[in-house]
PyMOL Python script that loads the backbone (N, CA, C, O; Angstrom):
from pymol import cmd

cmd.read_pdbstr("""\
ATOM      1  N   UNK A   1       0.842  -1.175   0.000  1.00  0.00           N
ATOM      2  CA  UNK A   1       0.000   0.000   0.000  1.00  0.00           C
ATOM      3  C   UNK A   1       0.884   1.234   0.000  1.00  0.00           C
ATOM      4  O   UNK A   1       1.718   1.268   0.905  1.00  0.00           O
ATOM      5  N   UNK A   2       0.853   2.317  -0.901  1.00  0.00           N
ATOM      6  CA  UNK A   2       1.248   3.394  -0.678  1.00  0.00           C
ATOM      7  C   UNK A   2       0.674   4.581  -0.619  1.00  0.00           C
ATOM      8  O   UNK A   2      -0.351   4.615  -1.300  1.00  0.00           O
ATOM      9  N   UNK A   3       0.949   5.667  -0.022  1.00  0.00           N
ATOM     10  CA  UNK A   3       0.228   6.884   0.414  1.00  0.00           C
ATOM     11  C   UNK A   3       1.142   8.021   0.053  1.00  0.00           C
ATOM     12  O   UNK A   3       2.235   8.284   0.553  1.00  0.00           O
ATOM     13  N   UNK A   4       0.339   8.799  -1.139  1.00  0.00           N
ATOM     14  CA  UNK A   4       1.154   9.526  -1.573  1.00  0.00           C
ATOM     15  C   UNK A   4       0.044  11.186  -0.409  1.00  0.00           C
ATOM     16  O   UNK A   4      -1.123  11.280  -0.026  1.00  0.00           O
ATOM     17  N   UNK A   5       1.242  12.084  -0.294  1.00  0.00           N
ATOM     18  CA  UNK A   5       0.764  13.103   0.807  1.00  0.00           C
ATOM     19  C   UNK A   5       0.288  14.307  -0.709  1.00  0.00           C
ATOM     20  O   UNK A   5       0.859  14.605  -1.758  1.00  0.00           O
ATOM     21  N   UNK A   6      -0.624  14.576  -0.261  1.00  0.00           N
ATOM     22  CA  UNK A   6      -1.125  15.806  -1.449  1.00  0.00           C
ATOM     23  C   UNK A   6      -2.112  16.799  -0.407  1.00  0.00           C
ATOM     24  O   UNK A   6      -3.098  16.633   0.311  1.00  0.00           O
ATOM     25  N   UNK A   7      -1.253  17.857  -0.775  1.00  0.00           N
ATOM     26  CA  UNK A   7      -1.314  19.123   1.030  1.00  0.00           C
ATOM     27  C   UNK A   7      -2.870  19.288   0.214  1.00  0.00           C
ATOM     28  O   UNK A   7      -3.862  19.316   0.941  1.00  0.00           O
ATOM     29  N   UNK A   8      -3.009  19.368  -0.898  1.00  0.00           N
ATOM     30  CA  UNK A   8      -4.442  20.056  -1.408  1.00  0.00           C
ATOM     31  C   UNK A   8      -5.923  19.302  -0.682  1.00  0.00           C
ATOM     32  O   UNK A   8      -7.100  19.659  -0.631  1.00  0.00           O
ATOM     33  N   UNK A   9      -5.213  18.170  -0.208  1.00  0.00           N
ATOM     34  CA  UNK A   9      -6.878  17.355  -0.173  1.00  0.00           C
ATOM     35  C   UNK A   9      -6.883  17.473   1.265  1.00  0.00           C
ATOM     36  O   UNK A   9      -7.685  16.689   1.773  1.00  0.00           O
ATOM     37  N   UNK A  10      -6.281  18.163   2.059  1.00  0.00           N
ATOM     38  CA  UNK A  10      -6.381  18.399   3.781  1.00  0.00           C
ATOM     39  C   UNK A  10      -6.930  19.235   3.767  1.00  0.00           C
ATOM     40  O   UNK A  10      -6.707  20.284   3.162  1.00  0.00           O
ATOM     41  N   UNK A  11      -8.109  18.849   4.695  1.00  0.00           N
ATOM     42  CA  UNK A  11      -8.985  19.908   5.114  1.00  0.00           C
ATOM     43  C   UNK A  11      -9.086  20.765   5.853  1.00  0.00           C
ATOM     44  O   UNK A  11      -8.529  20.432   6.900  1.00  0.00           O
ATOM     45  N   UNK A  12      -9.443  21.602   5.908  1.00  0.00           N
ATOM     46  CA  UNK A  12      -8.544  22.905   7.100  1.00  0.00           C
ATOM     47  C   UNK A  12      -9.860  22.148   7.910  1.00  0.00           C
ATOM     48  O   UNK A  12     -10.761  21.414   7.506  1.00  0.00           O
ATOM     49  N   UNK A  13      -9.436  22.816   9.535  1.00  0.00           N
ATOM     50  CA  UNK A  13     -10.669  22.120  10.282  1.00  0.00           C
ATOM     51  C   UNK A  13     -10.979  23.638  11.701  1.00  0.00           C
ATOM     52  O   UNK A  13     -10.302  24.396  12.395  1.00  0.00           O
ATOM     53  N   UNK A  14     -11.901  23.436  11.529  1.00  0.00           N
ATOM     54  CA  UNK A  14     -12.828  24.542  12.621  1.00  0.00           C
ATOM     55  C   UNK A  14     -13.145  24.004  13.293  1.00  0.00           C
ATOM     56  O   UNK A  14     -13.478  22.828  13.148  1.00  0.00           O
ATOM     57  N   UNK A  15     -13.195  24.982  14.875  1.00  0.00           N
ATOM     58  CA  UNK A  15     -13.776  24.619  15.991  1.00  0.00           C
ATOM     59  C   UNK A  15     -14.956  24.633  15.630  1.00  0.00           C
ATOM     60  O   UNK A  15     -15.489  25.452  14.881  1.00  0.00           O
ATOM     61  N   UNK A  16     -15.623  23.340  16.367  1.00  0.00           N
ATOM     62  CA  UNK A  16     -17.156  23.026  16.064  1.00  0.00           C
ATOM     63  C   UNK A  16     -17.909  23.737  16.728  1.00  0.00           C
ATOM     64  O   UNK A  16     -18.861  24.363  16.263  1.00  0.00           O
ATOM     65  N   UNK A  17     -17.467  23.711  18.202  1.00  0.00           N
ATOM     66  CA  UNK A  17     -17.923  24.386  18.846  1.00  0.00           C
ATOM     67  C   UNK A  17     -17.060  25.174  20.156  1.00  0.00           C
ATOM     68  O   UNK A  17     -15.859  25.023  19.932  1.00  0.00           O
ATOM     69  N   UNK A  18     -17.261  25.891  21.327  1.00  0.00           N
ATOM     70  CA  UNK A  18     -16.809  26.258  22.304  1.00  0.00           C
ATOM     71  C   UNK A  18     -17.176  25.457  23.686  1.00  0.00           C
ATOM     72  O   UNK A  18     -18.342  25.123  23.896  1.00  0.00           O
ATOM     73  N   UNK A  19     -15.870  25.091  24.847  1.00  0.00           N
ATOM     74  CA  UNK A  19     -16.815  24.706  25.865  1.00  0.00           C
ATOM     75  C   UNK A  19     -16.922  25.780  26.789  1.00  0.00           C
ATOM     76  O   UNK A  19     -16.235  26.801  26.759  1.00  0.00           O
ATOM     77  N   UNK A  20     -17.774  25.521  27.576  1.00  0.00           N
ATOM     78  CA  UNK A  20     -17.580  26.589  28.861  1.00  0.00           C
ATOM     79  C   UNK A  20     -16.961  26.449  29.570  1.00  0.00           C
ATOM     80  O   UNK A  20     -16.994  25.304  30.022  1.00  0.00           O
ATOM     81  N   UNK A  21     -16.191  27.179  30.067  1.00  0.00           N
ATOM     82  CA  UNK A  21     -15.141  27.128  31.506  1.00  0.00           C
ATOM     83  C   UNK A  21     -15.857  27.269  32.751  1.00  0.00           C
ATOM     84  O   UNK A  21     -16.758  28.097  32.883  1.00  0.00           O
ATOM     85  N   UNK A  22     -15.457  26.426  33.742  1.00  0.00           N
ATOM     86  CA  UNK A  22     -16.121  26.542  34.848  1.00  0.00           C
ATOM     87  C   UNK A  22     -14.557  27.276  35.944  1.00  0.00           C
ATOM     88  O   UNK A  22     -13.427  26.845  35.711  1.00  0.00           O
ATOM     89  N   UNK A  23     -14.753  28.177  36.865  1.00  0.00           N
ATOM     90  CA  UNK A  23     -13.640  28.391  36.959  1.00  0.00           C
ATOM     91  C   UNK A  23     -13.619  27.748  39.273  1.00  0.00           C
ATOM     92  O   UNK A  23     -14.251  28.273  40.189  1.00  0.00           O
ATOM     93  N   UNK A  24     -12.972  26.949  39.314  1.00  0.00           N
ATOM     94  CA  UNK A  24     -12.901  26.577  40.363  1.00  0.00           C
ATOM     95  C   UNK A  24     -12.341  27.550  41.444  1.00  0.00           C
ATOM     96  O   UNK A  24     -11.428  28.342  41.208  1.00  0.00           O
ATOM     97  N   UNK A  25     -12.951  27.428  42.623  1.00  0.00           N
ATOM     98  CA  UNK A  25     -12.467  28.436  43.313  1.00  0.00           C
ATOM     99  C   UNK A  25     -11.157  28.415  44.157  1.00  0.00           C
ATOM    100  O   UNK A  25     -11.047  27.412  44.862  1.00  0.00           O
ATOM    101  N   UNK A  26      -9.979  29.468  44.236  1.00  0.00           N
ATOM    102  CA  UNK A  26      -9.013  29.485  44.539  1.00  0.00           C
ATOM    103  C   UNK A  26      -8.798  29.011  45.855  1.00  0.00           C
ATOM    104  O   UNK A  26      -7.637  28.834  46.222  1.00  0.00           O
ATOM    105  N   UNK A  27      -9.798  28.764  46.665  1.00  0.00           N
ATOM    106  CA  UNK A  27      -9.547  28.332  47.882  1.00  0.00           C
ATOM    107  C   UNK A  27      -9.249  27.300  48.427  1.00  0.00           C
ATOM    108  O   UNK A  27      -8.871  27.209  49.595  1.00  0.00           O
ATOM    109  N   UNK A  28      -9.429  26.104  47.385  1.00  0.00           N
ATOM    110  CA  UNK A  28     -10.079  24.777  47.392  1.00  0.00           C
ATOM    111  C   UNK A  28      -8.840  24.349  48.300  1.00  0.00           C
ATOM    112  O   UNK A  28      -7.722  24.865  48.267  1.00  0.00           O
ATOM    113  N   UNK A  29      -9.323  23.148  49.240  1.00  0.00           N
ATOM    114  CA  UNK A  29      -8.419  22.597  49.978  1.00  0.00           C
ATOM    115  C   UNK A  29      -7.697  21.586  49.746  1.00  0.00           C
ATOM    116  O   UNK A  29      -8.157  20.507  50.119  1.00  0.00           O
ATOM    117  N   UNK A  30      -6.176  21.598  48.978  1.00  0.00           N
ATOM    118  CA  UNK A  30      -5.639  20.500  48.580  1.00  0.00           C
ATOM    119  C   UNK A  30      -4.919  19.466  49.309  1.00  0.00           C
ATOM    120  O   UNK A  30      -4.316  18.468  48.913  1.00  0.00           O
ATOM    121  N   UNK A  31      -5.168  20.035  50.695  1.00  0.00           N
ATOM    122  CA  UNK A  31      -4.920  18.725  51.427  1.00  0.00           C
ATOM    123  C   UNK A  31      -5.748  17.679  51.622  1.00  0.00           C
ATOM    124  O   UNK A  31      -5.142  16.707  52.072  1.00  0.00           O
ATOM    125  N   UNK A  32      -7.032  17.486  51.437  1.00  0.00           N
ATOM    126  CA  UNK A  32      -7.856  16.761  51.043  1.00  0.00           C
ATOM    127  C   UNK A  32      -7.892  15.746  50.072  1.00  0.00           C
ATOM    128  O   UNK A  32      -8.750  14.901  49.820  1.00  0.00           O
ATOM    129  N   UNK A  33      -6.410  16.078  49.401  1.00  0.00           N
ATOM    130  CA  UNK A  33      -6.518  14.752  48.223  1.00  0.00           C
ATOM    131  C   UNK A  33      -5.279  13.778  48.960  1.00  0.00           C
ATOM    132  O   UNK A  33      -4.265  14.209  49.509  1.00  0.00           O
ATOM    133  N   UNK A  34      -5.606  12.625  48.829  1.00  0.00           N
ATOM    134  CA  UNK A  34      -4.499  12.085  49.845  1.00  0.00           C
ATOM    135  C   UNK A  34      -2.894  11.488  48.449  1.00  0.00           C
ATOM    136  O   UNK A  34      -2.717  11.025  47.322  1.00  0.00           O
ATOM    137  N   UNK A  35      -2.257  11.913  49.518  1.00  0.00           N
ATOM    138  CA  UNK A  35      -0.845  11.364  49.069  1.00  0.00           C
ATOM    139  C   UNK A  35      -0.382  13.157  48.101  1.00  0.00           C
ATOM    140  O   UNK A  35       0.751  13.099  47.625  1.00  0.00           O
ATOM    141  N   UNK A  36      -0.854  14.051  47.930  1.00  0.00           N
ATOM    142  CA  UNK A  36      -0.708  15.200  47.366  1.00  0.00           C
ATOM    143  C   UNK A  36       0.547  15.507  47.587  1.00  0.00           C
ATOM    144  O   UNK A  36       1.269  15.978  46.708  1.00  0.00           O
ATOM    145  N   UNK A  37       1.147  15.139  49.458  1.00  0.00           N
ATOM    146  CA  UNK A  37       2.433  15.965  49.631  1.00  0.00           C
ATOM    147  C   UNK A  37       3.445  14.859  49.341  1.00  0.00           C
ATOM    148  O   UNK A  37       4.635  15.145  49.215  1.00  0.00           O
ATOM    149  N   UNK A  38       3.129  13.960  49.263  1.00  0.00           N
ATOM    150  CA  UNK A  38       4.547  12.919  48.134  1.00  0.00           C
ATOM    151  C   UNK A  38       4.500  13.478  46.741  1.00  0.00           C
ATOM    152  O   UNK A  38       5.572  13.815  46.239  1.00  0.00           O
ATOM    153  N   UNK A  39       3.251  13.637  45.968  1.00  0.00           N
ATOM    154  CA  UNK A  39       3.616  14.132  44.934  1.00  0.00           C
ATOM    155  C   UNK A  39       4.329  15.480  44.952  1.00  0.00           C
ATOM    156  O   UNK A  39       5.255  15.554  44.144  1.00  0.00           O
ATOM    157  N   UNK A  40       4.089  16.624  45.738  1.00  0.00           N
ATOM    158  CA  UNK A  40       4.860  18.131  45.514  1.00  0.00           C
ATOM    159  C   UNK A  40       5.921  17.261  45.166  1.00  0.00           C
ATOM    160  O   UNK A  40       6.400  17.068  44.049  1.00  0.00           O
ATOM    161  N   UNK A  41       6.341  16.580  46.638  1.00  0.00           N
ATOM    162  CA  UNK A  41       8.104  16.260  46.880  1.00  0.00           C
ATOM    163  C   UNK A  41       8.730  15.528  45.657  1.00  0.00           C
ATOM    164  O   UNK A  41       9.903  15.746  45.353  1.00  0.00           O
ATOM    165  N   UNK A  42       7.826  14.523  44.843  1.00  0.00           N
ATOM    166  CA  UNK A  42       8.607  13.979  44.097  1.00  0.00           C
ATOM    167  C   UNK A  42       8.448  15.038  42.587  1.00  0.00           C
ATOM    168  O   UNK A  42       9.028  14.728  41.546  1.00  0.00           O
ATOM    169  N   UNK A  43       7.813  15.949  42.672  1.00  0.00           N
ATOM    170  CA  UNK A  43       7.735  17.353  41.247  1.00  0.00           C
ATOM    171  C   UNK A  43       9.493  18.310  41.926  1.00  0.00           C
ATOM    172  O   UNK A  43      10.546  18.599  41.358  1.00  0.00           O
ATOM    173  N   UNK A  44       8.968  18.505  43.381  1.00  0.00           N
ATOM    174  CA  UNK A  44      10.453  19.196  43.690  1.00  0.00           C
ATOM    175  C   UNK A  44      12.081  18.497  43.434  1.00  0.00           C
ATOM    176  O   UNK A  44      13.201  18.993  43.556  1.00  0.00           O
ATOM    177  N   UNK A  45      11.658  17.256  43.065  1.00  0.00           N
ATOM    178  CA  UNK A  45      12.816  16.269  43.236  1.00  0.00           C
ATOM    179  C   UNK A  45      13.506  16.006  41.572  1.00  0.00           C
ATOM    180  O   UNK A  45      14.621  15.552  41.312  1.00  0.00           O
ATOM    181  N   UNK A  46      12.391  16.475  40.561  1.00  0.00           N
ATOM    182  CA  UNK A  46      12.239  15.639  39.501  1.00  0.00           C
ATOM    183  C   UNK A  46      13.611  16.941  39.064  1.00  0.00           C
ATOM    184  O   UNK A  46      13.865  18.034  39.571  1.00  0.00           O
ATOM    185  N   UNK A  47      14.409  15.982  37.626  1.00  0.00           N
ATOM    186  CA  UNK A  47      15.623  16.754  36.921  1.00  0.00           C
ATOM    187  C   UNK A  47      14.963  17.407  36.074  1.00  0.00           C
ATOM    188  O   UNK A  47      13.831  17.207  35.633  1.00  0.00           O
ATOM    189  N   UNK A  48      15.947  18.459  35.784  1.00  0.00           N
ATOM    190  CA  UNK A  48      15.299  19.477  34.438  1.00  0.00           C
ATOM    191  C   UNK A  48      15.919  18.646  33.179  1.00  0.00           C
ATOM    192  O   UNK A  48      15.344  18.952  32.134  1.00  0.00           O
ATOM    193  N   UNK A  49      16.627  17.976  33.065  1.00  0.00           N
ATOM    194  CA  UNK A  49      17.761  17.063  32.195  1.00  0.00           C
ATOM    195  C   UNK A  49      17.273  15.458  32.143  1.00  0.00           C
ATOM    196  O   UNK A  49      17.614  14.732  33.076  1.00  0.00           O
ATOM    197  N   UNK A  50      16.546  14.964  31.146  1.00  0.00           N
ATOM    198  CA  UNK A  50      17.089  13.727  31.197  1.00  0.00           C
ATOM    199  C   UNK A  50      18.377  12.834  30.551  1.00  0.00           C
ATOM    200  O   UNK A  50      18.276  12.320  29.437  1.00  0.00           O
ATOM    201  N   UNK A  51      19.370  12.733  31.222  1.00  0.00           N
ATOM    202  CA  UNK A  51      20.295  12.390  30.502  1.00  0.00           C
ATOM    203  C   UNK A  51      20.084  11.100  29.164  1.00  0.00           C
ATOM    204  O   UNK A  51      20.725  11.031  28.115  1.00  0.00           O
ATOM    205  N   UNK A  52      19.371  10.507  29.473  1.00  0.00           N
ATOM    206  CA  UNK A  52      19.050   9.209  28.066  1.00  0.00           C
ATOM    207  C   UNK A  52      17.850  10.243  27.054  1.00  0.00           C
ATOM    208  O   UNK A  52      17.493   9.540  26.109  1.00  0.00           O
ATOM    209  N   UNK A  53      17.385  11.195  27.011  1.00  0.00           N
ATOM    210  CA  UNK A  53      16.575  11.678  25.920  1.00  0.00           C
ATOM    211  C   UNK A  53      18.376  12.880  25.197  1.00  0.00           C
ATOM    212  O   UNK A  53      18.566  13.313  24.060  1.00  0.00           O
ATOM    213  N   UNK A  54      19.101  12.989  26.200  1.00  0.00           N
ATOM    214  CA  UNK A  54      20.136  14.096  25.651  1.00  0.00           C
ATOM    215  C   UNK A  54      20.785  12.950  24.974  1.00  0.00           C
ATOM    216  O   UNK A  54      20.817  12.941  23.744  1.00  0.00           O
ATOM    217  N   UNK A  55      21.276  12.038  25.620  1.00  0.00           N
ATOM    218  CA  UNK A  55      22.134  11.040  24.428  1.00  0.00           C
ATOM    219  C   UNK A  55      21.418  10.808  22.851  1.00  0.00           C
ATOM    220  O   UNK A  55      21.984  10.854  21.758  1.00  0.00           O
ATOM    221  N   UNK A  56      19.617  10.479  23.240  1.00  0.00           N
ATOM    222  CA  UNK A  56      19.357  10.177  22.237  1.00  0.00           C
ATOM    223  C   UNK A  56      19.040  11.378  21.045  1.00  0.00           C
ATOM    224  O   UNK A  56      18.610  11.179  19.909  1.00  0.00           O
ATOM    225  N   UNK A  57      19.315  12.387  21.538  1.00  0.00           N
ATOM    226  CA  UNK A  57      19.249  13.574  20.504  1.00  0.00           C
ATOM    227  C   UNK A  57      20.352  14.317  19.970  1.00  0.00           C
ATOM    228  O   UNK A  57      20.328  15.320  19.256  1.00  0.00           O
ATOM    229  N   UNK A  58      21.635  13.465  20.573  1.00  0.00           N
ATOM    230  CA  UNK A  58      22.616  13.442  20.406  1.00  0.00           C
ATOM    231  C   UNK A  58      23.172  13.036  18.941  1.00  0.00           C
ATOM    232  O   UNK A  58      23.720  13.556  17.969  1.00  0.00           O
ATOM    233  N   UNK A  59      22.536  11.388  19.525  1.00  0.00           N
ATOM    234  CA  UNK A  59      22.507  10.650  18.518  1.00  0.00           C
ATOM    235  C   UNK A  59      22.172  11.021  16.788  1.00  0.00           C
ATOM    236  O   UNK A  59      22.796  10.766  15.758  1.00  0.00           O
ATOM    237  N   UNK A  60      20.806  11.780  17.077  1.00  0.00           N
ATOM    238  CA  UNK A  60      19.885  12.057  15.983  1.00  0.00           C
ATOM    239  C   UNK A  60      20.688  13.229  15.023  1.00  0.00           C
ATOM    240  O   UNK A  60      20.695  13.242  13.792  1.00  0.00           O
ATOM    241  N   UNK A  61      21.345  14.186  15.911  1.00  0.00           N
ATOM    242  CA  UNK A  61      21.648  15.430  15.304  1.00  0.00           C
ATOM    243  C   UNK A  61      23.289  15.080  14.274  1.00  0.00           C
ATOM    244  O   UNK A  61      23.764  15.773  13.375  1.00  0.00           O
ATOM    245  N   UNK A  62      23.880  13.602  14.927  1.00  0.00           N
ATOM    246  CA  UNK A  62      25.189  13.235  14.801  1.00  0.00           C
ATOM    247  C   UNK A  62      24.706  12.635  13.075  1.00  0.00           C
ATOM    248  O   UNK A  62      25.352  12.653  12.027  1.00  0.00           O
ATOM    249  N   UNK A  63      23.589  12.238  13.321  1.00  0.00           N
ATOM    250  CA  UNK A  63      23.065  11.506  11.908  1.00  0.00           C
ATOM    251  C   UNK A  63      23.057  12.362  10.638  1.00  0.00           C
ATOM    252  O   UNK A  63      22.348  13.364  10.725  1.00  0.00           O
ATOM    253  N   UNK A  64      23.638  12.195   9.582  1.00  0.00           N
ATOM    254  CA  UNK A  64      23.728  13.186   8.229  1.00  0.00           C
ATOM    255  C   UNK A  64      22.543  12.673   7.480  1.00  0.00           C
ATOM    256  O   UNK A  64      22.108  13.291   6.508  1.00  0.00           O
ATOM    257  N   UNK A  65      22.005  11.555   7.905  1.00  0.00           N
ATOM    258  CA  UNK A  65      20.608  11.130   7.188  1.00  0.00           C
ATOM    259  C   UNK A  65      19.374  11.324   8.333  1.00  0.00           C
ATOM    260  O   UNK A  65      18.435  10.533   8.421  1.00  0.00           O
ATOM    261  N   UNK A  66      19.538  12.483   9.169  1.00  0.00           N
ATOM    262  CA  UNK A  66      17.957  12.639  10.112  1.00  0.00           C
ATOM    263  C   UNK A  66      17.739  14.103   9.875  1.00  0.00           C
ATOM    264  O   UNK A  66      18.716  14.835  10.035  1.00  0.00           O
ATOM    265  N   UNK A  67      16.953  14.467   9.628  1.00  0.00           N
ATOM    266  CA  UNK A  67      15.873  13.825   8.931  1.00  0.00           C
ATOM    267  C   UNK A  67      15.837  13.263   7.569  1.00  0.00           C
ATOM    268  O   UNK A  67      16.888  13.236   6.929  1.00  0.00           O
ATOM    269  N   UNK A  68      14.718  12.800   7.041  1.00  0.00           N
ATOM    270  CA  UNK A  68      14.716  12.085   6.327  1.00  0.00           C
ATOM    271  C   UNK A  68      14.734  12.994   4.795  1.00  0.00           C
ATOM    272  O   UNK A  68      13.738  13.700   4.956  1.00  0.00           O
ATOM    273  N   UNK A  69      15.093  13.229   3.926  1.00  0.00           N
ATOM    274  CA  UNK A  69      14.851  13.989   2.801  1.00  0.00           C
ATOM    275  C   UNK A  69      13.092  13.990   2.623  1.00  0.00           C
ATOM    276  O   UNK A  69      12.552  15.066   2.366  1.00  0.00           O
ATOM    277  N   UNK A  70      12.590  13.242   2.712  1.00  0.00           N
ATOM    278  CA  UNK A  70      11.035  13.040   2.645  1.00  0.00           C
ATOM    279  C   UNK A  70      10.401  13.726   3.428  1.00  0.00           C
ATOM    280  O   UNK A  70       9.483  14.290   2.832  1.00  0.00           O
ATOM    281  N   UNK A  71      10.430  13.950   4.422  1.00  0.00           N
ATOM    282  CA  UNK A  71      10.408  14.693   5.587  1.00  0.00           C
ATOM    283  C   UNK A  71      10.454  16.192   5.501  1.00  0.00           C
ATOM    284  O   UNK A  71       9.554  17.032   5.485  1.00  0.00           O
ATOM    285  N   UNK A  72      11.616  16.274   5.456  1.00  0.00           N
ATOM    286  CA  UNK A  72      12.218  17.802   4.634  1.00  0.00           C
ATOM    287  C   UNK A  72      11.551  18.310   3.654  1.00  0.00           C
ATOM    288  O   UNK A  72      11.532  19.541   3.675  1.00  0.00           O
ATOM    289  N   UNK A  73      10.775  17.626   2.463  1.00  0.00           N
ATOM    290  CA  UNK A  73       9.903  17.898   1.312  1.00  0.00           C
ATOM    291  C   UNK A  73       8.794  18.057   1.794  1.00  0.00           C
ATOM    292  O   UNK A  73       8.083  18.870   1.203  1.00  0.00           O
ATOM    293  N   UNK A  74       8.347  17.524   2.741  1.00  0.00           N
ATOM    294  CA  UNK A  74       7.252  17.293   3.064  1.00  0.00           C
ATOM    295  C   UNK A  74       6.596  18.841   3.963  1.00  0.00           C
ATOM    296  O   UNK A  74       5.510  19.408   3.846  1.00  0.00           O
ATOM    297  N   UNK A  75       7.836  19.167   4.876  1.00  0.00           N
ATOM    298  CA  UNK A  75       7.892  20.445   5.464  1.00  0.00           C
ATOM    299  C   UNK A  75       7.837  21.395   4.604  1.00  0.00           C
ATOM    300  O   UNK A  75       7.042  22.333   4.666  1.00  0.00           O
ATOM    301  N   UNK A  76       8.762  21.206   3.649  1.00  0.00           N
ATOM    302  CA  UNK A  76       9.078  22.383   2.858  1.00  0.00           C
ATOM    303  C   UNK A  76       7.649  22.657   2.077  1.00  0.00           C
ATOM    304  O   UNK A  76       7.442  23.870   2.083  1.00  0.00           O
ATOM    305  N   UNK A  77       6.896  22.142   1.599  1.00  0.00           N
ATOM    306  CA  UNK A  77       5.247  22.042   1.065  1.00  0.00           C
ATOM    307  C   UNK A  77       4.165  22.744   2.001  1.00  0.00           C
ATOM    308  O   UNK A  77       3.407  23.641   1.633  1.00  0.00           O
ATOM    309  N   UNK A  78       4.216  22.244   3.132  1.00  0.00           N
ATOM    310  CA  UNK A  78       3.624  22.878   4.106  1.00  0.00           C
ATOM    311  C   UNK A  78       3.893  24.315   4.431  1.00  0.00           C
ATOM    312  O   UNK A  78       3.110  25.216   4.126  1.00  0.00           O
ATOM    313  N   UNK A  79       4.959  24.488   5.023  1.00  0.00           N
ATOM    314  CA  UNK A  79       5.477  25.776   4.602  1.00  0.00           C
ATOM    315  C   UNK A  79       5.241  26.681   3.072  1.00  0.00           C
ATOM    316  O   UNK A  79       5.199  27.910   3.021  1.00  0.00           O
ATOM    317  N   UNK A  80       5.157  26.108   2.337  1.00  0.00           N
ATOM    318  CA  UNK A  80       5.180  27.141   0.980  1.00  0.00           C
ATOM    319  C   UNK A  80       2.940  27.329   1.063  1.00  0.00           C
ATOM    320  O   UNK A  80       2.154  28.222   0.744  1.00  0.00           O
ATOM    321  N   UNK A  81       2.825  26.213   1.542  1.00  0.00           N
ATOM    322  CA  UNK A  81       1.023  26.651   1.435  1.00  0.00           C
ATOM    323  C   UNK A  81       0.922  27.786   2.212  1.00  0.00           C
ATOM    324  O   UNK A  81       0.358  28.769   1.735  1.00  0.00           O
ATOM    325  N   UNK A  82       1.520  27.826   3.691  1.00  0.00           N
ATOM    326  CA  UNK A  82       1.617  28.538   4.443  1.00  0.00           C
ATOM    327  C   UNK A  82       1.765  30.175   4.442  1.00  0.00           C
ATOM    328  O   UNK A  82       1.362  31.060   5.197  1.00  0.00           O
ATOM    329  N   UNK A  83       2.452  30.154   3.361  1.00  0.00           N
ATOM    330  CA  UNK A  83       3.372  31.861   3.307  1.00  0.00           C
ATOM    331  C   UNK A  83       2.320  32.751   3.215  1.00  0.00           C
ATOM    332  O   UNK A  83       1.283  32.554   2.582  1.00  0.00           O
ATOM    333  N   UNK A  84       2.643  33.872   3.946  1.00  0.00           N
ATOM    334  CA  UNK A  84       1.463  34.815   3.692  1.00  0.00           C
ATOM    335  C   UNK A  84       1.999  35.814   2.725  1.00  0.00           C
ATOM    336  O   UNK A  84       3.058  36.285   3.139  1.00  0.00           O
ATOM    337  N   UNK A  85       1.626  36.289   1.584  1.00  0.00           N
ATOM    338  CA  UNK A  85       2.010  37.073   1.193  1.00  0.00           C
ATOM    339  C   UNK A  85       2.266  38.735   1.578  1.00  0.00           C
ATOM    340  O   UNK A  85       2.829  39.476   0.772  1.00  0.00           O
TER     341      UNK A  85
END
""", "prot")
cmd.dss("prot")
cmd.show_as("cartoon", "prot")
cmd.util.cbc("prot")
cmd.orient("prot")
């Protein structure tokens, strides 16, 4: 099976509709949810770095074939529908 990409037959797409926001009140008591203060501690704990996503983008950028030329065409199309004059 092959799938050839043709930007013309994508349909632009509209919000159907809107939801309503309900807006909760600032007071609410979050000690009430149990186990809440292990989670802060383990958000305060967490790295800004994962070292195995840095290797693997390492990897990717080291590659003279990533991206893919197909890829690249594929952007480059999108982009040219795009341009505003």
């Amino acid at each position: 099976m092959e799938i050839e990409f043709n930007p013309s037959r994508v349909p632009k797409v509209e919000p159907s509709q809107t939801a309503a926001r309900t807006n909760a009140p600032a007071s609410a008591d979050q000690s009430s949810v149990p186990g809440i203060a292990a989670l802060q501690d383990k958000l305060k704990n967490l790295s800004d770095v994962r070292p195995e996503k840095v290797a693997y983008a390492q990897g990717l950028v080291s590659d003279a074939k990533y991206p893919p030329d197909d890829v690249l065409d594929r952007i480059a199309v999108l982009l040219a529908i795009n341009v505003k004059q």
